[in-house]
C-alpha positions as CSV (number, residue, x, y, z in Angstrom):
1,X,-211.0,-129.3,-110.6
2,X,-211.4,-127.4,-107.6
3,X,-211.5,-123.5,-107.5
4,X,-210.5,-121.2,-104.7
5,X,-213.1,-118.7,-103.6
6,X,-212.9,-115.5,-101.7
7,X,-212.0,-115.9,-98.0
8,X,-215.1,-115.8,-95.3
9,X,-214.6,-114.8,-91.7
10,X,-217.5,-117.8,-91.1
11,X,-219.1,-119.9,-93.0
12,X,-222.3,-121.6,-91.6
13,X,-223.3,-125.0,-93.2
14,X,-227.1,-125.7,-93.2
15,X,-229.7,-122.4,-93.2
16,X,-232.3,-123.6,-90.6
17,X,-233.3,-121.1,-88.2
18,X,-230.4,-122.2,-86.3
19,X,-227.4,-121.1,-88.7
20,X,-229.6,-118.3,-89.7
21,X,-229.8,-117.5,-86.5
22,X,-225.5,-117.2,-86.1
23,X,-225.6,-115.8,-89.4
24,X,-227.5,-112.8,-88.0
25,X,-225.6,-112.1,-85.1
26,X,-222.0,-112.6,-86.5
27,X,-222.8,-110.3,-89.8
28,X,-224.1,-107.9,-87.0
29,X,-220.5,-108.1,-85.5
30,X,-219.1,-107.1,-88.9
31,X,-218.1,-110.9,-90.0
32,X,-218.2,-111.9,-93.6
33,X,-220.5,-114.8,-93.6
34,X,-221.7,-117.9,-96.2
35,X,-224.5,-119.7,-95.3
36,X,-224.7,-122.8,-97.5
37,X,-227.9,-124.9,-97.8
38,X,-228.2,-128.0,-99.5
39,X,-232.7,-127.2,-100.6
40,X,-234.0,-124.8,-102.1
41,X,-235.1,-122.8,-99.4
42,X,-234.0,-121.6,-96.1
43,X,-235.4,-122.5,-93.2
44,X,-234.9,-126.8,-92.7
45,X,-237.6,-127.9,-90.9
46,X,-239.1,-124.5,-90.1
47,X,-240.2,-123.3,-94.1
48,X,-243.2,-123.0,-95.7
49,X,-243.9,-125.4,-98.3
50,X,-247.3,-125.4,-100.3
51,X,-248.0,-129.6,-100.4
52,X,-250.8,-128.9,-102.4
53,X,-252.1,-126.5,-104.6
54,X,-253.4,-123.1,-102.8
55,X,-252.3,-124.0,-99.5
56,X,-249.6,-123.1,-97.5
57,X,-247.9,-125.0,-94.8
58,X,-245.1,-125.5,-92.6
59,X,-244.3,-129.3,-93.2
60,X,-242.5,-130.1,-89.7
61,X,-242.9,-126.5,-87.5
62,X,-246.0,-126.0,-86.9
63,X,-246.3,-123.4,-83.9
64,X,-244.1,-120.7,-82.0
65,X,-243.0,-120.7,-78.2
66,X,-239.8,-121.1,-77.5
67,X,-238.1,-118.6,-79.8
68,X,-236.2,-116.6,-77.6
69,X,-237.6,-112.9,-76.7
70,X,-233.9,-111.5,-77.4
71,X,-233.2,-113.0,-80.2
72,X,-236.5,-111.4,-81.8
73,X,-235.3,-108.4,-80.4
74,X,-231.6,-108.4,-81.4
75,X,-232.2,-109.6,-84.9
76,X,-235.4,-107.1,-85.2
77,X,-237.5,-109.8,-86.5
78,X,-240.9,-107.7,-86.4
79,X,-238.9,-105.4,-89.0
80,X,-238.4,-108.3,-91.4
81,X,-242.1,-109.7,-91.4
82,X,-242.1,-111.9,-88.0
83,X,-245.8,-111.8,-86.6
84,X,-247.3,-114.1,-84.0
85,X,-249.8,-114.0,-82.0
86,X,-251.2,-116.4,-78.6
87,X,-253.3,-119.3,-79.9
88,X,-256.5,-119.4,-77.5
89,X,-257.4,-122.1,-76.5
90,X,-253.8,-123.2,-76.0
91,X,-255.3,-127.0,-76.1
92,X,-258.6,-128.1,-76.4
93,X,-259.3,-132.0,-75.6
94,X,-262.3,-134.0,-76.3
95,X,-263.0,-137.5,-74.8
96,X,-265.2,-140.2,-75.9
97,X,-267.8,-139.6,-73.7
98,X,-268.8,-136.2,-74.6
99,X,-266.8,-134.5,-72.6
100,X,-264.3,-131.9,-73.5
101,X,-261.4,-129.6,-71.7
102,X,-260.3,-125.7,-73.2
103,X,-257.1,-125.3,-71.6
104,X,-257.3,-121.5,-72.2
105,X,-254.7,-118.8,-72.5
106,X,-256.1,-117.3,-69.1
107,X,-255.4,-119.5,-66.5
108,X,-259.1,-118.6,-64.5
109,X,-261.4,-119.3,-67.5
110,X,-259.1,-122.8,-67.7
111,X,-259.8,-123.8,-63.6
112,X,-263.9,-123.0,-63.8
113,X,-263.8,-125.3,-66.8
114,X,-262.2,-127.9,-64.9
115,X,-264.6,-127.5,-61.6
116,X,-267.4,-129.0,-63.6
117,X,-265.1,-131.9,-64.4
118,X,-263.2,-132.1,-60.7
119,X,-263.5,-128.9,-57.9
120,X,-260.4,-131.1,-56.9
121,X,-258.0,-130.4,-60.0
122,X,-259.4,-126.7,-60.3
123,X,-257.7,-125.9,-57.4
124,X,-254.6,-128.6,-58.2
125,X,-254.3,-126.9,-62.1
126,X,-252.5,-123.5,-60.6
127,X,-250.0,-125.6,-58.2
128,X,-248.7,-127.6,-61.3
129,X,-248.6,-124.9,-63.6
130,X,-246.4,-122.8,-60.7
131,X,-244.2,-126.3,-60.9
132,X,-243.1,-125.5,-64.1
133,X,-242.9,-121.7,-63.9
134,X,-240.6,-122.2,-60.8
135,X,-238.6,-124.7,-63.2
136,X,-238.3,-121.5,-65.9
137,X,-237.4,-119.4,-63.5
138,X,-234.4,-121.2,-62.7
139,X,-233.4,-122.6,-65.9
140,X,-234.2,-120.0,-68.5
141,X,-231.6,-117.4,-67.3
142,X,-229.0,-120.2,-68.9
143,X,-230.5,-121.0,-72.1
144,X,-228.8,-118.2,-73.8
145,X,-225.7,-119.3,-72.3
146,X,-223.1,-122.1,-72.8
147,X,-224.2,-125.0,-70.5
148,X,-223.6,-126.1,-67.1
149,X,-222.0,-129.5,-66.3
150,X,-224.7,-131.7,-64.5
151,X,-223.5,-130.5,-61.3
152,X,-223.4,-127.0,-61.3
153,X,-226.9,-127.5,-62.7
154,X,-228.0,-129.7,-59.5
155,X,-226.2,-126.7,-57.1
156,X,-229.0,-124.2,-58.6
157,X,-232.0,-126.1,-57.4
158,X,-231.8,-125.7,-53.2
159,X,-234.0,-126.1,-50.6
160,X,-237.7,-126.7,-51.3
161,X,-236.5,-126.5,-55.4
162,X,-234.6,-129.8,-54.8
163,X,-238.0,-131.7,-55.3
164,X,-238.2,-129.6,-58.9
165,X,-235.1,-130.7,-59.6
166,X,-235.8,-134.5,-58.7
167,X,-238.8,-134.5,-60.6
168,X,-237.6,-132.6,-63.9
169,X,-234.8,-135.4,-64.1
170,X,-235.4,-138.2,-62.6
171,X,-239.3,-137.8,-62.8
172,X,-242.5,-139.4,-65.3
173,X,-244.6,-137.5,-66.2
174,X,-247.5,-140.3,-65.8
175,X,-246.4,-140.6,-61.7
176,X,-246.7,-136.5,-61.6
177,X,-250.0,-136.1,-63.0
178,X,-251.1,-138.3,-60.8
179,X,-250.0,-137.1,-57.3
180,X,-251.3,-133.5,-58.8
181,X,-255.1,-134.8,-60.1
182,X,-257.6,-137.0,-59.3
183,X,-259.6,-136.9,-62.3
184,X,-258.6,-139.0,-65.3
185,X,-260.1,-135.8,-67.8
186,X,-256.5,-134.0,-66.6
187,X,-254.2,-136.7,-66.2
188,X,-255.5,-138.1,-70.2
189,X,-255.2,-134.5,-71.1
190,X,-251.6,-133.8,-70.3
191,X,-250.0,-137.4,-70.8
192,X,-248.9,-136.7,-74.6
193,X,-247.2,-133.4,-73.3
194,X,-243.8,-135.5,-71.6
195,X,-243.4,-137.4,-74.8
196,X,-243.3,-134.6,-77.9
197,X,-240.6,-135.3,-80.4
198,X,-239.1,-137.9,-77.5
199,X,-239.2,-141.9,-78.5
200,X,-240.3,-142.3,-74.6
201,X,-243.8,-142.9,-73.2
202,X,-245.6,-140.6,-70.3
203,X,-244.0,-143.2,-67.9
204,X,-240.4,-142.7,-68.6
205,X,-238.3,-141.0,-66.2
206,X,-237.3,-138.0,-68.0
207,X,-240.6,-137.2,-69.3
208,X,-241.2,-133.8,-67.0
209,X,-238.1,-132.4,-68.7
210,X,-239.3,-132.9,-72.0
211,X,-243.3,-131.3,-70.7
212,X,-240.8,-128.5,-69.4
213,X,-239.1,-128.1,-72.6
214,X,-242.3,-127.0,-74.4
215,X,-243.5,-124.5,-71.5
216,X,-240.4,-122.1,-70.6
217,X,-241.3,-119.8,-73.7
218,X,-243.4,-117.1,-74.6
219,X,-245.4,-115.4,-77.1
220,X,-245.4,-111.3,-77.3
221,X,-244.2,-111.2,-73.5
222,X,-247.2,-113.6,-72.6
223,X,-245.2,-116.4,-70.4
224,X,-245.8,-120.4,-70.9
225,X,-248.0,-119.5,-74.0
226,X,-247.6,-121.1,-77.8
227,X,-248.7,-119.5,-80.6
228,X,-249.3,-119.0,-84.5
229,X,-246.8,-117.4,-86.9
230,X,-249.0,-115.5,-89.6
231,X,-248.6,-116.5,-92.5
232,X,-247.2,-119.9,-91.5
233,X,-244.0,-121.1,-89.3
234,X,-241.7,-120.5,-92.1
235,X,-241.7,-116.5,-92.0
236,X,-239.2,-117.2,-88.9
237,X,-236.9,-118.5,-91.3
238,X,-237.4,-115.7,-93.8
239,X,-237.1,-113.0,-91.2
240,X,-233.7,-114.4,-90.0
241,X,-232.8,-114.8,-93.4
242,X,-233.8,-111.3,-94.7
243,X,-232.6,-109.9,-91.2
244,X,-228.9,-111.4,-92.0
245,X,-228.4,-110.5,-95.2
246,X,-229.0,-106.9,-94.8
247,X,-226.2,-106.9,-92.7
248,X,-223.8,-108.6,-95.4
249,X,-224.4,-112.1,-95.2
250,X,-224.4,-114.2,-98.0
251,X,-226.9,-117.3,-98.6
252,X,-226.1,-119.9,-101.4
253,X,-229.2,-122.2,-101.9
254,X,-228.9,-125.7,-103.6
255,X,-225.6,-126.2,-102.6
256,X,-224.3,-129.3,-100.5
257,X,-221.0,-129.5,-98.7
258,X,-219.1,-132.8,-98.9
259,X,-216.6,-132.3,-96.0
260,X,-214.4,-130.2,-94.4
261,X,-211.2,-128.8,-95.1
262,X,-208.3,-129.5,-92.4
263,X,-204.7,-128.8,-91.9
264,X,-202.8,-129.6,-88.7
265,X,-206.1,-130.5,-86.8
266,X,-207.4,-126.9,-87.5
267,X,-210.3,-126.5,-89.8
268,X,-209.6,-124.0,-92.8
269,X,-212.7,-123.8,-95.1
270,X,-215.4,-127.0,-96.7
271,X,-215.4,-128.5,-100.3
272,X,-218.5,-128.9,-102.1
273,X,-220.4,-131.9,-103.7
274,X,-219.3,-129.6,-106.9
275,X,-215.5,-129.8,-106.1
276,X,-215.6,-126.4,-105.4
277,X,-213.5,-125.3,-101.9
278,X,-214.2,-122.3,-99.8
279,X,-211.9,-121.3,-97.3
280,X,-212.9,-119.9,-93.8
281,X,-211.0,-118.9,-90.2
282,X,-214.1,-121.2,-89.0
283,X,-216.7,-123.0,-89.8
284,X,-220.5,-123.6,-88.1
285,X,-222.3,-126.6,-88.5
286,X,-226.0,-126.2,-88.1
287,X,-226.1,-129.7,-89.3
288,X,-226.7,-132.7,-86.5
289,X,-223.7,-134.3,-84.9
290,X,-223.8,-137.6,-85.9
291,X,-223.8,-136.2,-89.5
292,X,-221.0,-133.4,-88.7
293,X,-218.5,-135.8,-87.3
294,X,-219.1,-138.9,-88.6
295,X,-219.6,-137.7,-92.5
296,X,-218.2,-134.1,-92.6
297,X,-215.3,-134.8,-90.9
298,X,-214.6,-138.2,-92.1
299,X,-210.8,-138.4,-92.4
300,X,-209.7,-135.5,-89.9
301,X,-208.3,-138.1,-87.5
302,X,-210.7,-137.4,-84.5
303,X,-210.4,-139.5,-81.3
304,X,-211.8,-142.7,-82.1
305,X,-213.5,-142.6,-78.3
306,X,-215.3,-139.9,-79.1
307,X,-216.6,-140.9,-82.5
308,X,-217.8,-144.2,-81.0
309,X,-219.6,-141.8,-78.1
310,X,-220.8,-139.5,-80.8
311,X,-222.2,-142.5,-82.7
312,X,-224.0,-143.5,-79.7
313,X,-226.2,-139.9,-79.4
314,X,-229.6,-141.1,-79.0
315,X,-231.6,-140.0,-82.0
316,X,-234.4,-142.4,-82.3
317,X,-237.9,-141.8,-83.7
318,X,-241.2,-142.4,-83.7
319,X,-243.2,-138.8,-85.4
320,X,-245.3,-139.3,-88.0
321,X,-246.3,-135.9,-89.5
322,X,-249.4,-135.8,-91.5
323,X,-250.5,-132.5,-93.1
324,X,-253.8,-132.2,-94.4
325,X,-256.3,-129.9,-97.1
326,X,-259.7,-130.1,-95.9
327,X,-262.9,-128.5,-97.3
328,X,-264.6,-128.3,-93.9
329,X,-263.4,-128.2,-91.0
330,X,-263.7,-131.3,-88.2
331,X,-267.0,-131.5,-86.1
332,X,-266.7,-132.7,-83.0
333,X,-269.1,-135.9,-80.8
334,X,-269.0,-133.6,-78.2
335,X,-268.7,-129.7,-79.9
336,X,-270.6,-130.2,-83.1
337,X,-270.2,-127.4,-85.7
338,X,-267.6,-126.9,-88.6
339,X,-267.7,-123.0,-88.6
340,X,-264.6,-121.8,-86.8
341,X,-265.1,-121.8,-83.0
342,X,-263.0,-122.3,-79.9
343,X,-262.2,-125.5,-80.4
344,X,-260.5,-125.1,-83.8
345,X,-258.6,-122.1,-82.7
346,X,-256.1,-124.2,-80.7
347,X,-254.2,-127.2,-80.8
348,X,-256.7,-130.7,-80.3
349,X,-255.5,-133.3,-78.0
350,X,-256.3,-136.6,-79.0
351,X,-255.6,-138.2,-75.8
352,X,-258.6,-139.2,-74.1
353,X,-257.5,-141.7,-71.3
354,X,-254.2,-141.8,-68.6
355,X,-252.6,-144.8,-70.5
356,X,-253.5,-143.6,-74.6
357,X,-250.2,-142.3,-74.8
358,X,-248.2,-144.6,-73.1
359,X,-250.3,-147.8,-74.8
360,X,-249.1,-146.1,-78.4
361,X,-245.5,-146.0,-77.5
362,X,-245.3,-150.0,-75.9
363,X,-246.5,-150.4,-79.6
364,X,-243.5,-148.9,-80.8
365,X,-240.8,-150.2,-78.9
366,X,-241.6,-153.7,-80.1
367,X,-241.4,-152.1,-83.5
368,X,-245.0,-151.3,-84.6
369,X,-246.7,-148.4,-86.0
370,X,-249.4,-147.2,-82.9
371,X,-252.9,-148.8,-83.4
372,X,-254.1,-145.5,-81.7
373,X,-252.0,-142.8,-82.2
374,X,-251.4,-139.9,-79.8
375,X,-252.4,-136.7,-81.9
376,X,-251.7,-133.2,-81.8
377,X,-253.5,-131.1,-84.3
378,X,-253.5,-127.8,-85.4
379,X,-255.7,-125.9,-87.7
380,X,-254.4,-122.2,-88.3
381,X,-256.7,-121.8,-91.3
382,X,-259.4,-121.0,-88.6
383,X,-257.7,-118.3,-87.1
384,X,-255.4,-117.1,-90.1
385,X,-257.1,-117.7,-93.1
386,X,-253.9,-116.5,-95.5
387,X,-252.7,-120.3,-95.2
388,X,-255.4,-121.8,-97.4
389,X,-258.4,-121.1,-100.0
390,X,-261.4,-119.3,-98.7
391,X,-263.8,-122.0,-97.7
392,X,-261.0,-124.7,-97.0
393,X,-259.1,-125.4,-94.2
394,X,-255.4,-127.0,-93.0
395,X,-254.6,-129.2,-90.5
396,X,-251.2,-130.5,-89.3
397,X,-251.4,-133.5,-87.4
398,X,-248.2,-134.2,-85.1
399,X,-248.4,-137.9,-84.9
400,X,-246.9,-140.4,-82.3
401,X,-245.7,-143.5,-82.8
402,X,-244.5,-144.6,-86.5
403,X,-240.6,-145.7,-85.4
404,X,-238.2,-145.0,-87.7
405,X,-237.2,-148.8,-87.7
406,X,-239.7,-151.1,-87.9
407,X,-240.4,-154.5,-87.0
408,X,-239.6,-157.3,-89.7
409,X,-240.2,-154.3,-92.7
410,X,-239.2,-151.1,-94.1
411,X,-241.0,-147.9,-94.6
412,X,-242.5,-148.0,-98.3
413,X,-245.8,-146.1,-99.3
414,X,-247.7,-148.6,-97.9
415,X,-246.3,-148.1,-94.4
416,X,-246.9,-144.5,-94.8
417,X,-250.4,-145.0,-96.0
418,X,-251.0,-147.5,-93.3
419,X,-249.8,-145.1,-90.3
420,X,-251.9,-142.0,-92.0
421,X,-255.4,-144.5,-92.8
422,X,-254.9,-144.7,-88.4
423,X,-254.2,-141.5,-88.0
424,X,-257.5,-140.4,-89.6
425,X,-259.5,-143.2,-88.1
426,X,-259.1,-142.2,-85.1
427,X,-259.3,-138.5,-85.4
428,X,-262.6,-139.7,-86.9
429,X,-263.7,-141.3,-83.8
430,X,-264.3,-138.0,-82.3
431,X,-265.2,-135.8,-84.9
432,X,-267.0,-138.0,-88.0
433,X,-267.1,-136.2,-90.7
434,X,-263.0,-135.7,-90.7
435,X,-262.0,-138.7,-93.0
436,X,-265.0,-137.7,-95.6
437,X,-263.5,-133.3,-95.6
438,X,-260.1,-134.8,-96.5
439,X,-259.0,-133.2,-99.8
440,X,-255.6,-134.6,-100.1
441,X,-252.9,-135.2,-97.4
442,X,-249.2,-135.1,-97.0
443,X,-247.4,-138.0,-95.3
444,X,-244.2,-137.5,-93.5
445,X,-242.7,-140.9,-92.0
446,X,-239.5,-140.6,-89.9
447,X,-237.5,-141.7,-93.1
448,X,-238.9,-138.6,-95.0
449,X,-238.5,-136.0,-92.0
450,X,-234.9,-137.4,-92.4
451,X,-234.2,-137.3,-95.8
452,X,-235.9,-133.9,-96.7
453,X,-234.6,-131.8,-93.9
454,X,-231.5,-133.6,-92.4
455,X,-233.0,-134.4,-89.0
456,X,-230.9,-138.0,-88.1
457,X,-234.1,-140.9,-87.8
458,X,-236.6,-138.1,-88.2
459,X,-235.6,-136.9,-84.5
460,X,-237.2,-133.3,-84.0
461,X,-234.1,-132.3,-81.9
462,X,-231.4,-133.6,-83.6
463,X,-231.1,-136.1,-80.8
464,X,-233.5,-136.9,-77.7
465,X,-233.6,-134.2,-74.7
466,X,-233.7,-136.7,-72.1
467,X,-231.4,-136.0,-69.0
468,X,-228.6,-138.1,-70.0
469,X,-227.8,-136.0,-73.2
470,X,-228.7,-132.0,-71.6
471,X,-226.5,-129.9,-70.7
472,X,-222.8,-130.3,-70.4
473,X,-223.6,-133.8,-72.2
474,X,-225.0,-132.1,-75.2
475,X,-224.1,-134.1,-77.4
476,X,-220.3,-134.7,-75.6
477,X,-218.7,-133.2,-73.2
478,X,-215.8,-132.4,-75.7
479,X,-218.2,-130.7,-78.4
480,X,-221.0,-129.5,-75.2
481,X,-220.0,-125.8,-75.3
482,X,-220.2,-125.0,-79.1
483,X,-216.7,-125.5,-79.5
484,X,-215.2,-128.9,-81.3
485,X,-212.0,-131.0,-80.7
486,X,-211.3,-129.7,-84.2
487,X,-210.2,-126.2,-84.2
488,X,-212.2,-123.6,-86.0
489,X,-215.0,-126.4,-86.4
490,X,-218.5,-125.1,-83.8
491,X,-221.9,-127.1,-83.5
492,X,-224.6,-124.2,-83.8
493,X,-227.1,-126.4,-83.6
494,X,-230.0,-128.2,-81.5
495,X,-228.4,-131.0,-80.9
496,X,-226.4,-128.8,-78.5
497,X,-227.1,-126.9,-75.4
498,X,-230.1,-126.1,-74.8
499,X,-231.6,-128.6,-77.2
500,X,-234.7,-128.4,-80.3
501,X,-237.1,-126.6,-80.8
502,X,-237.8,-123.2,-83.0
503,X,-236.0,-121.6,-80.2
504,X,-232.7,-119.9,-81.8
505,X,-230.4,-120.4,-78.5
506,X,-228.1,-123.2,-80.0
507,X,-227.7,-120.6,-82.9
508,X,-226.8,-117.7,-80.6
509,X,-224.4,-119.7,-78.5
510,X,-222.3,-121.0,-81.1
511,X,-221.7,-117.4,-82.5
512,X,-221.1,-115.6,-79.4
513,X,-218.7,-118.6,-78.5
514,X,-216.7,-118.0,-81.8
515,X,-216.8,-113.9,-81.1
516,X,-215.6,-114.5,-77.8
517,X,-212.8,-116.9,-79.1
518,X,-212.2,-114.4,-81.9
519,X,-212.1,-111.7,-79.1
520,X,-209.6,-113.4,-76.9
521,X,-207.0,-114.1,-79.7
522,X,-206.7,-110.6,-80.6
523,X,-205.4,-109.8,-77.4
């Protein structure tokens, strides 16, 4: 039988960094506040898990950018065990034939590396990285804001920013690269860049949005740069968390909410998988929308329009994660050595041609797992040696393409094995010892990324951030700006404005939405 709790100002459901993110600000404004979270631990896809004994990783998250310099600030992170620092190189990319690219955190040490590759692109590498600085300085002032429609958005790009715009949206990255260098070393080197956590190849329009989507942040004031969080990706989560409840939230772990409570198209509070019901003068959901309106409000008598739209977010997938114990690190064809160096301290780029990328994905869209996977590795154990045992090493391989709905089969262990015995072929092709340091490995297909931490088809975003579904469109018009066509109901999460990502704005919004609303009625 169902019990009646205490009445909560808010209560947020899901405790990834998103809701922990509300959590913060509205317990700052003096809200009482229940954050309810269906695992064991906070964080969703941005926790620290220990997949095998004596090492500690991030299963999903793997590195910091895009968290937002005021949220840090405003929820005094640093107080409550937050610590990054720049990773440096920022990429480091080998090729088949002995060649190899840093991409370092100084943009000069980056262009003399180039000019023995291309004089050409050394001088071309600061006009492309100024594209996408222009782009930040444009967009960035809104990300902490509720979003634009499409054309208000189009009105801020005038002049000679007009041809920023044009390319951001409309725009491949594949057509870019090549009007900016001659040299296939930097157009291989930045293909897998327009296509991260997207089920679109480097020749999809769209695909400079999504490049721009992982270069607008920071790292310790240091603009366009990426980073490691010591200690792992998950001591985000456990900063927000430990920075909201010393302000009075609450956080209930293991607890799953069934749906929510309605009266009068208004929502009042959410009953539990238990029975239990909590009551609420609103409710967050940090949760995706396909999964917000189509199973948590199942029965509230929504437009049947806008479920049909809703049901028609893009959230395809095609990420592989595969997270990996290793007793030495990998040597490299073309940087032998397996004691920490330069080009372990960054991320590795396996993405040695123009077309890798974009050959990967045509496997996909007919339904097959990649026969040469793009690859994004990272190794913090060389830099941060907290994460694993002394002498051993991680590495977290973001993987593209393994869709989430495959040709003719389903994904079983044998389909995981399968897409992780490629993944570590080819990583051997450039460094050969790899497949022999392996100690154990973790495989995440799309299926798992969804069933663990609640992202719809294994979608890193909660739904693509291609141009069609930004902004005022995000993930409806009705639903784009936090609030919901059900009263008291808010999305605080990144499949709203401005999209995925450990970046906190969605989280932000949504609260300073429901304070402003709060603010308005008192009046």
């Amino acid at each position: 039988m169902a019990t009646r709790q205490d009445h909560w100002d808010a209560i947020i459901i899901g405790a990834g960094h998103n809701g922990l993110v509300a959590a913060g600000y509205l317990a700052r404004a003096g809200k009482r506040v229940l954050v309810l979270e269906q695992r064991d631990r906070v964080g969703g896809a941005c926790t620290l898990e220990e997949p095998f004994p004596g090492f500690t990783m991030s299963p999903c998250a793997y590195v910091v950018s895009l968290l937002r310099p005021e949220i840090i600030r405003d929820l005094e992170l640093h107080k409550y065990g937050f610590d990054a620092y720049v990773k440096d190189p920022q990429m480091f990319v080998p090729f088949l034939d002995g060649e190899h690219l840093f991409f370092r955190a100084s943009t000069e040490l980056t262009v003399e590396g180039i000019r023995r590759l291309s004089p050409h692109d050394a001088e071309a590498y600061p006009k492309f990285l100024a594209f996408f600085d222009r782009a930040s300085e444009i967009l960035n002032p809104i990300l902490l804001e509720e979003p634009p429609s499409v054309a208000d958005l189009a009105a801020r790009f005038t002049g000679e920013d007009e041809d920023i715009y044009r390319r951001l949206m409309f725009g491949s990255l594949y057509d870019m690269l090549a009007d900016y260098f001659e040299s296939d070393y930097l157009r291989a080197a930045f293909a897998g860049q327009g296509v991260i956590g997207a089920f679109i190849g480097p020749k999809t329009p769209g695909s400079v949005y999504v490049m721009w989507h992982h270069m607008f942040g920071e790292v310790n004031g240091e603009k366009g740069m990426w980073g490691y969080v010591r200690g792992g990706m998950g001591r985000i989560s456990f900063a927000m968390a430990a920075s909201a409840e010393a302000h009075g939230a609450q956080i209930r772990l293991n607890t799953r909410v069934k749906g929510l409570l309605t009266h009068n198209g208004q929502v009042e509070g959410v009953r539990l998988e238990s029975g239990e019901e909590l009551r609420a003068d609103a409710v967050l959901s940090n949760v995706d929308p396909k999964t917000t309106f189509l199973r948590l409000c199942d029965d509230t008598g929504l437009d049947a329009d806008f479920l049909r739209r809703i049901s028609q977010f893009k959230t395809e997938s095609a990420t592989f994660k595969l997270n990996v114990a290793l007793r030495e690190l990998p040597s490299f064809t073309c940087l032998p050595g397996t004691t920490p160096s330069l080009q372990h301290f960054g991320s590795c780029e396996i993405s040695p041609t123009p077309d890798w990328v974009q050959t990967a994905y045509e496997d996909a869209i007919h339904g097959e797992l990649s026969r040469k996977p793009w690859i994004e590795a990272y190794m913090q154990s060389s830099t941060d040696p907290t994460v694993a045992p002394e002498g051993m090493h991680t590495i977290s391989m973001f993987c593209q393409y393994a869709p989430y709905h495959l040709h003719g089969r389903e994904w079983t262990d044998a389909e995981r094995n399968e897409m992780a015995d490629r993944i570590v072929a080819t990583m051997t092709e450039f460094a050969p010892n790899f497949a022999d340091a392996i100690i154990d490995r973790q495989m995440l297909s799309p299926v798992d990324i969804e069933a663990r931490y609640g992202l719809p088809n294994g979608n890193i975003f909660q739904g693509e951030i291609t141009p069609d579904q930004l902004f005022s469109l995000r993930p409806a018009p009705e639903c784009a700006r936090y609030r919901t066509p059900l009263g008291g109901l808010y999305l605080c999460g990144s499949g709203t404005h401005p999209g995925g990502g450990v970046m906190g704005a969605p989280g932000h919004n949504a609260a300073q939405a429901l304070l402003t609303d709060w603010s308005a009625q008192a009046k």
